[in-house]
LODREN-13524 format. One record per residue: residue in one letter; x, y, z of N, C-alpha, C in turn. Coordinates in nm, 2 decimals. Each point is the difference from the previous one (the first is absolute). Layout:
BEGIN
 type   n_c1   n_c2   n_c3  ca_c1  ca_c2  ca_c3   c_c1   c_c2   c_c3
    A      X      Y      Z      X      Y      Z      X      Y      Z
...
This chain:
BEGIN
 type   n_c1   n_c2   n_c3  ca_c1  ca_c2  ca_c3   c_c1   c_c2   c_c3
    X   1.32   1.45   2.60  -0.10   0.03  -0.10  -0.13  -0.09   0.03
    X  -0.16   0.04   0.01  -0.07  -0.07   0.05  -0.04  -0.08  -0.16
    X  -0.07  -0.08   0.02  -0.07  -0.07  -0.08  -0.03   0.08  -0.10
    X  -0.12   0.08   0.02  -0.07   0.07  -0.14   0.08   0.09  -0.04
    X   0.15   0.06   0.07   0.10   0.07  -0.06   0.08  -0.08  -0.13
    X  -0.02  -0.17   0.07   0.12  -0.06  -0.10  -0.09  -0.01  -0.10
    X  -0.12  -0.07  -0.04  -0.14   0.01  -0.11   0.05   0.10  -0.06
    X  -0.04   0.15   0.02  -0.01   0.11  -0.06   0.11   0.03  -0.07
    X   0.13   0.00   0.10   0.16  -0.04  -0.14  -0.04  -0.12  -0.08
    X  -0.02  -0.06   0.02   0.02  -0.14  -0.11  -0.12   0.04  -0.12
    X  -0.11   0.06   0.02  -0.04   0.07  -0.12   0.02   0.09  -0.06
    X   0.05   0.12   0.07   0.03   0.12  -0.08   0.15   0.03  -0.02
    X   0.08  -0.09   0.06   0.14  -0.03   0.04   0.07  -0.04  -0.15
    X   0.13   0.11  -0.04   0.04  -0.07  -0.11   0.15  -0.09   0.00
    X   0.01  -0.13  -0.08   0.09  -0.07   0.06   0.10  -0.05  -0.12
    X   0.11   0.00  -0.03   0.11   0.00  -0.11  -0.06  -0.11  -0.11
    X   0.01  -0.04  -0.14  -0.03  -0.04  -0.04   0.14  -0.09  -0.05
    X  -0.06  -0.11   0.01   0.13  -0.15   0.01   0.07   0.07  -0.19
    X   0.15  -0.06   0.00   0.09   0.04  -0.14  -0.12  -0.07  -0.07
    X   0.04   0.00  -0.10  -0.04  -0.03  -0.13   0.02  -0.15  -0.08
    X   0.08  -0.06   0.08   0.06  -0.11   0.00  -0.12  -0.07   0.10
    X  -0.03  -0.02   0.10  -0.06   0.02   0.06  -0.14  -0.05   0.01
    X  -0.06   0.09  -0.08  -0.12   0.03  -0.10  -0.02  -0.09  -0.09
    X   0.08   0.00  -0.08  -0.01  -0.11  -0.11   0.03  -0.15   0.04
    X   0.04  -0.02   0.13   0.00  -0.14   0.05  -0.17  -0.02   0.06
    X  -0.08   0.12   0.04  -0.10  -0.02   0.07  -0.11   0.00  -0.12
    X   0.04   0.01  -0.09  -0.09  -0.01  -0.10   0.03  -0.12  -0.08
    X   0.11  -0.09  -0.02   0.02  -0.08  -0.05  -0.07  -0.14   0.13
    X   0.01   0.01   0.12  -0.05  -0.03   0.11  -0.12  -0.01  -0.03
    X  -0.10   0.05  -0.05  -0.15   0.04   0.01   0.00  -0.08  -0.16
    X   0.07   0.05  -0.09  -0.04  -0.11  -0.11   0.00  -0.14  -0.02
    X   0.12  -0.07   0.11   0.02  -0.11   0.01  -0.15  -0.07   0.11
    X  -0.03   0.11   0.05  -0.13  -0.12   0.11  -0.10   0.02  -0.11
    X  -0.03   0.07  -0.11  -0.14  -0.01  -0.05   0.03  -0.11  -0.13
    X   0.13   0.00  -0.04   0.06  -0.09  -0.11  -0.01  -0.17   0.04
    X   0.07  -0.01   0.13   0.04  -0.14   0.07  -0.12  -0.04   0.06
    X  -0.07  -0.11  -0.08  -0.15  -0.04   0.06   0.00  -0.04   0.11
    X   0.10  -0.09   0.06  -0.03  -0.02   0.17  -0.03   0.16   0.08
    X   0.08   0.09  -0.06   0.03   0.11   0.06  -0.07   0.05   0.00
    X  -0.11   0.04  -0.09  -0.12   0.08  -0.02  -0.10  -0.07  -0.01
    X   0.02  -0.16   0.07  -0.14  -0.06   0.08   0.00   0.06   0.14
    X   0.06   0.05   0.06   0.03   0.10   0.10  -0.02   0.10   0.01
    X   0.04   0.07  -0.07   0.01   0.14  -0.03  -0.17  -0.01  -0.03
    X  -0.02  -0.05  -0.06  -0.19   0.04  -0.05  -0.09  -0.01   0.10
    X   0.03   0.00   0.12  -0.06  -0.01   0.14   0.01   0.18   0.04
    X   0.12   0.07  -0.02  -0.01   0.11   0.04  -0.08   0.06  -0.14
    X   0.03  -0.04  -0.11  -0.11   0.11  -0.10  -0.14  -0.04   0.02
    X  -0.04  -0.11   0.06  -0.12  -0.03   0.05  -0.06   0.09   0.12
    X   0.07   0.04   0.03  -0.01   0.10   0.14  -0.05   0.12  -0.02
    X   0.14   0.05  -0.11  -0.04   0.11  -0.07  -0.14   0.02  -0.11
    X   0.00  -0.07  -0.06  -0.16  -0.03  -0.10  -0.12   0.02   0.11
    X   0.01  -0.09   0.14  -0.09   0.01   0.04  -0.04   0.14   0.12
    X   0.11   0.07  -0.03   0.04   0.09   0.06  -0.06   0.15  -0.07
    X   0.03  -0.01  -0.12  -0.07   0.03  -0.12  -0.19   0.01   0.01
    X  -0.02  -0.09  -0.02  -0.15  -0.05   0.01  -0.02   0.08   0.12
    X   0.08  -0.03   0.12  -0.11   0.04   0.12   0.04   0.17   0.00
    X   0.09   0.09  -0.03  -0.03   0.15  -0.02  -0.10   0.03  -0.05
    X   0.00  -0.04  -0.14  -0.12   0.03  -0.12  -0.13   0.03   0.06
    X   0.00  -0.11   0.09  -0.14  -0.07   0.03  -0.03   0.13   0.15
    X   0.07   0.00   0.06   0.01   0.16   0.08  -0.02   0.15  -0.02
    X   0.08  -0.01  -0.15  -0.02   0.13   0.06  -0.14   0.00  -0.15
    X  -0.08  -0.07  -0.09  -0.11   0.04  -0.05  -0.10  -0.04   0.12
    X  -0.01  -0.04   0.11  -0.09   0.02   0.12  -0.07  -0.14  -0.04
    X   0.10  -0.15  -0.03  -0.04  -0.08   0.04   0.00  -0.06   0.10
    X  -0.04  -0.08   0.10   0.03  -0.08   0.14   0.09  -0.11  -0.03
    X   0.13   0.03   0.07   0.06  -0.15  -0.02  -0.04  -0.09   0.15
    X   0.03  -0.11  -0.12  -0.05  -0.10   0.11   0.05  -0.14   0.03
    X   0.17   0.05  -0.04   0.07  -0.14  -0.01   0.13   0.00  -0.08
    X   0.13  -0.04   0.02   0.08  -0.05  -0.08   0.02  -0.16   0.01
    X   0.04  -0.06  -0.08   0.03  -0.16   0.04   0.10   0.00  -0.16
    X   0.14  -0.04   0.07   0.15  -0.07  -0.08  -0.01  -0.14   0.00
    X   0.02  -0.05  -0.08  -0.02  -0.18   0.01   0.18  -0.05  -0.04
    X  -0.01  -0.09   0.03   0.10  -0.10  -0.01   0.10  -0.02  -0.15
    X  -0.16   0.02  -0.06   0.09   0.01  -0.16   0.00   0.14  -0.08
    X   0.05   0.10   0.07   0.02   0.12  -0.05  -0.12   0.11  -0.03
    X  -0.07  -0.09   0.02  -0.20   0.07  -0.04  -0.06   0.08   0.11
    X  -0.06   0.06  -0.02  -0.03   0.11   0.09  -0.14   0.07   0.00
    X  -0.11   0.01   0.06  -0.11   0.09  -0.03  -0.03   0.07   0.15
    X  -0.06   0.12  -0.10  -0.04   0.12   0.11  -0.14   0.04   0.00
    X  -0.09   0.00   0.13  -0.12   0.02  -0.04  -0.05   0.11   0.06
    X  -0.08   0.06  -0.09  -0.05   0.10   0.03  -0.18   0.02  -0.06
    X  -0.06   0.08   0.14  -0.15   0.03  -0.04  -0.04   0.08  -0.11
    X  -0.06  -0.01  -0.07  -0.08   0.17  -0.06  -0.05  -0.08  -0.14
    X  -0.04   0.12  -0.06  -0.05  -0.04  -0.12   0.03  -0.07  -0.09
    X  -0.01  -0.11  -0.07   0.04  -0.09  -0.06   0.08   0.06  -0.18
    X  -0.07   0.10  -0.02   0.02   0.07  -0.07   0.04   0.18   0.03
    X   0.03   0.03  -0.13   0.08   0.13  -0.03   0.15   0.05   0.03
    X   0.00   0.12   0.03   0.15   0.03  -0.01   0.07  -0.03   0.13
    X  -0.10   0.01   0.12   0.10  -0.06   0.10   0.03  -0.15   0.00
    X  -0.06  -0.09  -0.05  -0.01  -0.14  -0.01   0.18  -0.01  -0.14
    X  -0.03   0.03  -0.09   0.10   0.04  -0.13   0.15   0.07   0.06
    X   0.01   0.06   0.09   0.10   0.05   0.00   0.08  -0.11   0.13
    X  -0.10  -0.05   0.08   0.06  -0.09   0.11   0.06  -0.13  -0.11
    X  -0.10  -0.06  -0.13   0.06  -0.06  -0.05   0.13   0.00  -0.07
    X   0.02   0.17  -0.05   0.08  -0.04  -0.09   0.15   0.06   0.10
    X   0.00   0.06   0.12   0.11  -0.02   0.08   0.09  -0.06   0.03
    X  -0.04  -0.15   0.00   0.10  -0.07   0.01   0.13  -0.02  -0.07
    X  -0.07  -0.05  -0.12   0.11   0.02  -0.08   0.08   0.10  -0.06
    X  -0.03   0.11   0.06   0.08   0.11  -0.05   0.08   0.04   0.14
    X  -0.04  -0.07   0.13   0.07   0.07   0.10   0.15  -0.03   0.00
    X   0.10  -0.10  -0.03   0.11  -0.02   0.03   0.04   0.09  -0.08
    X  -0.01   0.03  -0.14   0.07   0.12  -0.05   0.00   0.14  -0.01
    X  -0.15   0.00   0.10   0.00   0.08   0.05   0.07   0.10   0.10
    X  -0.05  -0.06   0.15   0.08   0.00   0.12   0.17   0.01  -0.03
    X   0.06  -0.14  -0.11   0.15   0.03  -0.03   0.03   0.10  -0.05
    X  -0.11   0.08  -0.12   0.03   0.12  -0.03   0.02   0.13   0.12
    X  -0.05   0.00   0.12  -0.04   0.08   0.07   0.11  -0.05   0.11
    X   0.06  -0.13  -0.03   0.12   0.04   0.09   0.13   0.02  -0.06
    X  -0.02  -0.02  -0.11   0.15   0.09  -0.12   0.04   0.11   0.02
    X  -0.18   0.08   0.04   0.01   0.16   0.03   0.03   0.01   0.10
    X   0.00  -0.07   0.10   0.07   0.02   0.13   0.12  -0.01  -0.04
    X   0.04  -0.09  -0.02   0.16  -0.03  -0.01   0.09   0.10  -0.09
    X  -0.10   0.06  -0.10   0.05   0.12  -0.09   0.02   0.10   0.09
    X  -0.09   0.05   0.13   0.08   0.07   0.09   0.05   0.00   0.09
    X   0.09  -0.16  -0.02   0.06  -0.03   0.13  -0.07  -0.04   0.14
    X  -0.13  -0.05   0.00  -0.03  -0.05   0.10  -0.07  -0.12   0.05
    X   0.12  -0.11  -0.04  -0.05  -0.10   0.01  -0.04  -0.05   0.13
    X   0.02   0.06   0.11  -0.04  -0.06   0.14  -0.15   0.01  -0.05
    X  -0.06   0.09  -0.01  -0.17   0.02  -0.06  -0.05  -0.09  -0.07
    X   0.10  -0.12  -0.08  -0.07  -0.05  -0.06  -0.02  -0.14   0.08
    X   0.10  -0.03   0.09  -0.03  -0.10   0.10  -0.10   0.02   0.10
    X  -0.02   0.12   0.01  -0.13   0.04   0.07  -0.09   0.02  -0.02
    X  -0.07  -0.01  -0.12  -0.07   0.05  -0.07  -0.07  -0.17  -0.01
    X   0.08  -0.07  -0.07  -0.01  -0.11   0.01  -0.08  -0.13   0.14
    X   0.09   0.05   0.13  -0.04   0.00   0.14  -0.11   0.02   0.02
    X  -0.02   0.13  -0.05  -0.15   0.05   0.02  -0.13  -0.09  -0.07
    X   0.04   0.00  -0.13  -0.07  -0.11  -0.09  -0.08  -0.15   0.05
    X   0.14   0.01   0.04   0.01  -0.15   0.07  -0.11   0.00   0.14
    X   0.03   0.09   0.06  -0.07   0.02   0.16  -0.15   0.02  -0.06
    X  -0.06   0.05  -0.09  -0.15   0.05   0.01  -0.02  -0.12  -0.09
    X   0.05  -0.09  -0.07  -0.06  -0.10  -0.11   0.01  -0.11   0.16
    X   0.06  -0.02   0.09  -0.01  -0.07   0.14  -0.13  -0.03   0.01
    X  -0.03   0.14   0.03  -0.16   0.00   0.06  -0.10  -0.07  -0.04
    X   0.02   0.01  -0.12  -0.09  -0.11  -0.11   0.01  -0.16   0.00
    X   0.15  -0.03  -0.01  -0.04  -0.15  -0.04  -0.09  -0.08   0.08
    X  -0.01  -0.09  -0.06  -0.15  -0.09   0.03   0.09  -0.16   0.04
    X   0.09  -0.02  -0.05   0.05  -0.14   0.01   0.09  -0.02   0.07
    X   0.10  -0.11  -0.01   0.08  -0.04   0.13   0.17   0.01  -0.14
    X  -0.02  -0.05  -0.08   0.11  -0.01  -0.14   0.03   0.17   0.00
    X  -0.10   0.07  -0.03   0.00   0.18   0.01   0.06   0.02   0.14
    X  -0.03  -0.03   0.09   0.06   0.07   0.11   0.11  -0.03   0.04
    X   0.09  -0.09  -0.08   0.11  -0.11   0.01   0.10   0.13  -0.10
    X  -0.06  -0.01  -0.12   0.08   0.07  -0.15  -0.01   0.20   0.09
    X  -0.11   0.00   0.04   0.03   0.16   0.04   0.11   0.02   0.08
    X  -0.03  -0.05   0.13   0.15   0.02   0.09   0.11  -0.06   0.00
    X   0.00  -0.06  -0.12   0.18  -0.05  -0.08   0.03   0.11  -0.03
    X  -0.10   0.08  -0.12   0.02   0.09  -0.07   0.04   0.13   0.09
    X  -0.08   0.04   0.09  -0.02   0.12   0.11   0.15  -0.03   0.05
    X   0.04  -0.12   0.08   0.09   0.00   0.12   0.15   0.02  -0.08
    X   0.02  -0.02  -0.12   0.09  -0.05  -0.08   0.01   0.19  -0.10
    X  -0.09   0.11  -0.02   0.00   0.13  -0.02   0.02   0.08   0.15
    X  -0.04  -0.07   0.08   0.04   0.05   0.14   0.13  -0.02   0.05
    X   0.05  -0.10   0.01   0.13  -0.02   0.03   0.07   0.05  -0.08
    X   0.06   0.06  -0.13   0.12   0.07  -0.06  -0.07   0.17   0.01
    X  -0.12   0.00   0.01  -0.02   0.18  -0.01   0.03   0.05   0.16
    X   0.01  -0.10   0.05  -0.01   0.03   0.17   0.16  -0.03   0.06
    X   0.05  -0.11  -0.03   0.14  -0.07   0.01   0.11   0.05  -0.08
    X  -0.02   0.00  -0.09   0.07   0.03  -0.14   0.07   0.07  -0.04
    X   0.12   0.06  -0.04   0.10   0.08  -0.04  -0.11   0.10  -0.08
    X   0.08   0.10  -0.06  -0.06   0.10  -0.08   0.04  -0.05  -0.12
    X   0.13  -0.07   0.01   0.01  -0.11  -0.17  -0.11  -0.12  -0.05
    X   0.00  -0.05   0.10  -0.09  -0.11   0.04  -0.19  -0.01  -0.09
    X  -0.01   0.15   0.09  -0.14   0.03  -0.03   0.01   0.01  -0.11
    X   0.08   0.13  -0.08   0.01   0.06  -0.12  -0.03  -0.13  -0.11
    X   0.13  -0.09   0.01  -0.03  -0.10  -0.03  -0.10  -0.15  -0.03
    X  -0.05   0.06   0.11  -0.12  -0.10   0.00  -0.12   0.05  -0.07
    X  -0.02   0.17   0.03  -0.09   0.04  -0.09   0.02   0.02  -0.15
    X   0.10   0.00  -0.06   0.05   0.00  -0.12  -0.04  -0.15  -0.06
    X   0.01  -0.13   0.06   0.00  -0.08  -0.01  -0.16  -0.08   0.00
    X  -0.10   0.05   0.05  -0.15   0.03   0.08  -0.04   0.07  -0.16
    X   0.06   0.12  -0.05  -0.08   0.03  -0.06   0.03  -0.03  -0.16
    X   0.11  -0.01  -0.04   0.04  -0.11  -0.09  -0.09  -0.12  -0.06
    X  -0.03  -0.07   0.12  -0.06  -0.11   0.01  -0.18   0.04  -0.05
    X  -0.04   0.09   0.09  -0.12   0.03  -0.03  -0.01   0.07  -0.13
    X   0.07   0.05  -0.08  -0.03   0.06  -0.16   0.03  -0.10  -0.07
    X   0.09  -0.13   0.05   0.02  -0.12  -0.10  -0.09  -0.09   0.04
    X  -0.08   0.00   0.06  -0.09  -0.10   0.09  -0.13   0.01  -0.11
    X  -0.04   0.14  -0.05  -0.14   0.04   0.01  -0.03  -0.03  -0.17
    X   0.13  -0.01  -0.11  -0.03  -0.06  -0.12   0.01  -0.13   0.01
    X   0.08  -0.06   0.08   0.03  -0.16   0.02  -0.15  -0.01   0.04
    X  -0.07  -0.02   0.11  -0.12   0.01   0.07  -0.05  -0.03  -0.17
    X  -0.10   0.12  -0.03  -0.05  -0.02  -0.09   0.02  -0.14  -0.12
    X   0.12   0.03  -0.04   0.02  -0.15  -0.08  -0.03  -0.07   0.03
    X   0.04  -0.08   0.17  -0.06  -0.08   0.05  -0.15  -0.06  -0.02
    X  -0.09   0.11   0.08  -0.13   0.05  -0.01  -0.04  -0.09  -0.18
    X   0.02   0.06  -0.12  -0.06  -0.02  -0.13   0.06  -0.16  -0.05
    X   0.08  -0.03   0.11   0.09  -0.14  -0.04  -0.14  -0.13   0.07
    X  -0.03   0.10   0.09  -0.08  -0.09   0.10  -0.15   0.00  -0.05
    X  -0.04   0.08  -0.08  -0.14   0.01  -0.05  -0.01  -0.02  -0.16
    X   0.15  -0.07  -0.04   0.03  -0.06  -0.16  -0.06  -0.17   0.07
    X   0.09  -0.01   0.10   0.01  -0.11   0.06  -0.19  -0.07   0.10
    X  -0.04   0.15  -0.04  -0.16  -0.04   0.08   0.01   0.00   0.15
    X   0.14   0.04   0.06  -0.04  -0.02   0.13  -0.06   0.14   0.09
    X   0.01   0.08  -0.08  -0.05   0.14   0.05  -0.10   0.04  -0.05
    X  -0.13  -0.06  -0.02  -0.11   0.06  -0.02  -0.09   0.09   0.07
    X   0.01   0.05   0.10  -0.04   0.07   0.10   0.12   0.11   0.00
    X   0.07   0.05  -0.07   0.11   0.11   0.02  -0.02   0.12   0.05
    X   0.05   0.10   0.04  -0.02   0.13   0.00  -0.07   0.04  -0.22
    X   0.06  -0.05  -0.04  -0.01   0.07  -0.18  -0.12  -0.06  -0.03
    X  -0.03  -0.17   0.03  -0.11   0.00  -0.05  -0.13   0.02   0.12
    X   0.02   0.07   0.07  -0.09   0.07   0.05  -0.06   0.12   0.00
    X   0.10   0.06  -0.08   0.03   0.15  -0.08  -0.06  -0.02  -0.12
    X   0.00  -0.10  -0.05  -0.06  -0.05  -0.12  -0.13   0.01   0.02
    X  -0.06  -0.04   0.13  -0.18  -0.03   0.03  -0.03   0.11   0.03
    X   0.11   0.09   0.03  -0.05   0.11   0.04  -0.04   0.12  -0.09
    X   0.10  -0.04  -0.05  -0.01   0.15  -0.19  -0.05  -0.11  -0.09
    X   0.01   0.05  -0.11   0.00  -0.07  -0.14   0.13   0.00  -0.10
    X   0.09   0.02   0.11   0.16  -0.03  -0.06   0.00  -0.14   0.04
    X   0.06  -0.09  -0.11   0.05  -0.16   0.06   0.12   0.00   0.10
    X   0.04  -0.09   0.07   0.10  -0.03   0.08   0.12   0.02  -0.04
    X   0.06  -0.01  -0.15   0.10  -0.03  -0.07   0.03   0.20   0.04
    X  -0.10   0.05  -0.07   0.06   0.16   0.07   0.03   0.05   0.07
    X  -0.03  -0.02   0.09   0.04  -0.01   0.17   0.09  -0.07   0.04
    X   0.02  -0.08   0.02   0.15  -0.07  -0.02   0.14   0.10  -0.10
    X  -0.06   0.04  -0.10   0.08   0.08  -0.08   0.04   0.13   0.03
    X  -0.10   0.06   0.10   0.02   0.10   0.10   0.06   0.01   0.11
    X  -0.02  -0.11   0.07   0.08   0.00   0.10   0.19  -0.07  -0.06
    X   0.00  -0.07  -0.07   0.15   0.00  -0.09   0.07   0.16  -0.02
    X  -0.13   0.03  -0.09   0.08   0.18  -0.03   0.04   0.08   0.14
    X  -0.10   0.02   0.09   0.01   0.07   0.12   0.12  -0.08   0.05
    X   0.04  -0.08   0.07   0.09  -0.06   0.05   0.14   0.03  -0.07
    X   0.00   0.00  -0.18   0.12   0.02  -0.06   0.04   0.12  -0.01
    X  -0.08   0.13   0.01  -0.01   0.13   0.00   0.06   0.01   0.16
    X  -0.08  -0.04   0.09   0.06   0.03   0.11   0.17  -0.07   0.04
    X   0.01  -0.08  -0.03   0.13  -0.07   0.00   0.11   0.07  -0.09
    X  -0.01   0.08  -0.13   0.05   0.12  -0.06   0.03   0.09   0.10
    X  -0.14   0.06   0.06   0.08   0.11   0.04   0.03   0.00   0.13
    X   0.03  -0.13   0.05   0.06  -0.01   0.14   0.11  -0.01  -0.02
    X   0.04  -0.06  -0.14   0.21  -0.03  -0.04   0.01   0.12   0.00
    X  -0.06   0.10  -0.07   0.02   0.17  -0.06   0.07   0.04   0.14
    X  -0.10  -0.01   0.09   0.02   0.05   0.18   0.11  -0.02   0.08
    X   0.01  -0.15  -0.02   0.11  -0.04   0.08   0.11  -0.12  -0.06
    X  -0.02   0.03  -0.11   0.15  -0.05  -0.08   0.15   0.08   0.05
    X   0.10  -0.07   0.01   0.10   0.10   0.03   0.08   0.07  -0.17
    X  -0.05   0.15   0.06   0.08   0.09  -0.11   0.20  -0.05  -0.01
């Protein structure tokens, strides 16, 4: 099987879905890293990925120029991009971010709703490979190819249990990641240290305050986190 043969199965390829028992360990897994604070001083390096991952689509496909990622040391992350300072392409790159982990997790439920979780490690891969191109720092180019070589090695190496399980466990994490996330976020700008947010820059941008935006991205995240249990809870 050549290369772009084994790619093309591993996307469109469907692969058994782990018992049910199983399942609920990989979900209890994913609640314990956003719960256990060492654990999800960790973990918030890959939602940082994703957020900034977020931002840099947005920012693409309304026909802004990107022109940069940079991951820092303490979980922070900015993505830069050219264009207009204002309107709807500027607003939709802002408000991206925080909606992407429960997003993307929603969009890999639906994979996994039809059995194909190798897609979602690849999908991910892919993520990972074109947000490369971008970073700008030496900490980012460190956190990307942990991230890349570590989705590479079990979609490439990896049993068909393995994967299943690891994507179950991948996307768990991202629909619990994306209301945590936000909490965080409004804990941090109670606290003054987030004055420059994605929300209160959404704030400068509309004539909605911060506090609503924040409140949006909570809902969007808890909505999506709904109906990703609906998807792939076991019946």
């Amino acid at each position: 099987m050549t290369l772009l043969e084994r790619l093309w199965e591993g996307l469109t390829g469907v692969q058994q879905s782990p018992s049910a028992v199983a399942i609920w360990w990989t979900a209890l897994a994913a609640v314990a890293v956003v719960v256990f604070r060492p654990a999800w001083r960790i973990a918030r390096h890959l939602v940082t990925i994703v957020h900034e991952g977020g931002h840099a689509i947005a920012a693409v496909l309304t026909g802004r120029r990107l022109r940069g990622i940079r991951l820092h040391s303490d979980s922070s992350g900015v993505t830069l991009s050219h264009g207009r300072p204002r309107g709807f392409g500027m607003f939709l790159t802002l408000i991206a971010g925080y909606l992407a982990p429960g997003l993307f997790g929603l969009l890999a439920a639906v994979l996994l709703w039809q059995q194909h979780a190798l897609a979602v490690l690849w999908a991910a891969l892919l993520l990972l490979s074109l947000m490369l191109l971008q970073i700008r720092n030496f900490h980012g180019l460190y956190s990307m190819l942990v991230a890349g070589l570590g989705v590479f090695a079990v979609s490439w190496w990896g049993s068909e249990q393995v994967q299943s399980l690891a994507a179950y466990g991948f996307t768990w994490f991202l629909l619990l990641a994306g209301p945590v996330g936000v909490i965080d976020l409004q804990r941090a700008r109670r606290g003054g240290r987030a004055r420059g947010s994605d929300a209160d820059q959404l704030a400068g941008l509309t004539r909605l305050p911060a506090l609503f935006w924040v409140g949006l991205f909570l809902v969007a995240n808890l909505a999506a986190l709904a109906a990703g249990i609906w998807l792939i809870w076991p019946r």
